[in-house]
C-alpha positions, 0 to 999 in steps of 0.5 A, a space after each residue: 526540484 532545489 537549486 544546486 548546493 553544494 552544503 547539504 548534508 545526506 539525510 540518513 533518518 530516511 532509509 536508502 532504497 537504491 542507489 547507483 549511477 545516473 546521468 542528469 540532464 541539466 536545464 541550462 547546458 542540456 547536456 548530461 553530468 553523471 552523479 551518484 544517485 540515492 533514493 530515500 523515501 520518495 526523495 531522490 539525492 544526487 551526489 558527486 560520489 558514493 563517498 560525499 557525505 553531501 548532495 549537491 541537488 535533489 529531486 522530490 518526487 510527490 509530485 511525481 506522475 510516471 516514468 517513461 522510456 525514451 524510445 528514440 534514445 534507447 533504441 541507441 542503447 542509451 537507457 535514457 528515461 523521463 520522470 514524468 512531474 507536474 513542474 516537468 519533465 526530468 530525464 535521466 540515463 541509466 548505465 545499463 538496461 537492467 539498471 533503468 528497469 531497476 530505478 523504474 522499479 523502485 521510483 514507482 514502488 515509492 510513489 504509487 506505493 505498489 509494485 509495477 507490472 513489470 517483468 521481475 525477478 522473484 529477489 527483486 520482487 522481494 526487495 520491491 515488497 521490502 521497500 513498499 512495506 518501510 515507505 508504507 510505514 514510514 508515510 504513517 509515522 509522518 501522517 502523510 500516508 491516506 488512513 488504512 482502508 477498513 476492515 472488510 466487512 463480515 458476511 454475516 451482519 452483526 446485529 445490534 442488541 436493539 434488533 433483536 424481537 422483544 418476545 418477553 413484551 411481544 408474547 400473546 396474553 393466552 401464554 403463560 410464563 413458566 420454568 423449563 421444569 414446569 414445560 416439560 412436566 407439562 408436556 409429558 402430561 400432555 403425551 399421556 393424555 394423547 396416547 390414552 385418547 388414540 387407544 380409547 379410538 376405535 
């Protein structure tokens, strides 16, 4: 997490995912201070307006683990939930309920590229799928993201040229090479030569 500055413009090549209000605990006061909050790619800005060209701090979130409800605080009604990083905790208040599932939603979309296992709506699923596809391609270009998995494999194994049975060299000495013209007059003579043998049989 950087240090506050108040000279940092917005990044607008990264592509904005979500935003709204949050209030942030600060390290030194403890207390919350309310911002207005946007998510881009697994960055998370935190501005004094929705307006301000400029964020005064930011959060990334690789190393990121998960997001937690904060049971105590909620059963309040205070919508309070904990980033969960390897530097440490971060916690965060939502306005709503239905604001903290969305910023849970689409914190965890964004860093375990996948969707939660959360109860959603079929928009929100759609919006959630949208955002996995832009941050998945988005991992690519930066080369960030871990190499596409490979195709699956066929059911049916592919053989190379050199399994195959060498029958022209492997073929018995007692066999002939011959034409398909020839086999087949060769056959027809051997039919006639059957047929006239079992009628000569008794």
């Amino acid at each position: 997490m950087t240090s506050p500055r108040p000279d940092k413009p917005r990044s607008c090549l990264v592509p904005n995912y979500h935003d709204g209000y949050l209030e942030k605990m600060e390290n030194k006061s403890q207390k919350y201070k309310r911002y207005w909050a946007v998510l881009r790619g697994n960055e998370l800005f935190f501005q004094v307006t929705n307006r301000d060209p400029m964020y005064i701090e930011k959060i990334n979130l690789e190393d990121f683990m998960s997001v937690e409800d904060d049971e105590i605080y909620n059963n309040n009604l205070q919508h309070i939930m904990t980033l969960k990083m390897k530097s440490g905790d971060i916690k965060l208040k939502a306005e709503t309920l239905e604001a903290q599932d969305q910023w849970k939603s689409f914190i965890h979309t964004v860093t375990k590229l996948e969707i939660p296992n959360q109860v959603l709506l079929p928009g929100q699923i759609r919006r959630l799928q949208e955002v996995l596809e832009l941050e998945t391609k988005r991992r690519r270009k930066l080369g960030s993201s871990p190499p596409p998995l490979p195709p699956l494999r066929s059911t049916t194994p592919e053989l190379d040229q050199n399994d195959y049975d060498d029958v022209e060299n492997d073929r018995l000495s007692c066999f002939h090479k011959v034409s398909r013209m020839e086999a087949e007059t060769l056959l027809v003579k051997k039919q006639r030569i059957w047929k006239s043998v079992n009628e000569t049989q008794p």
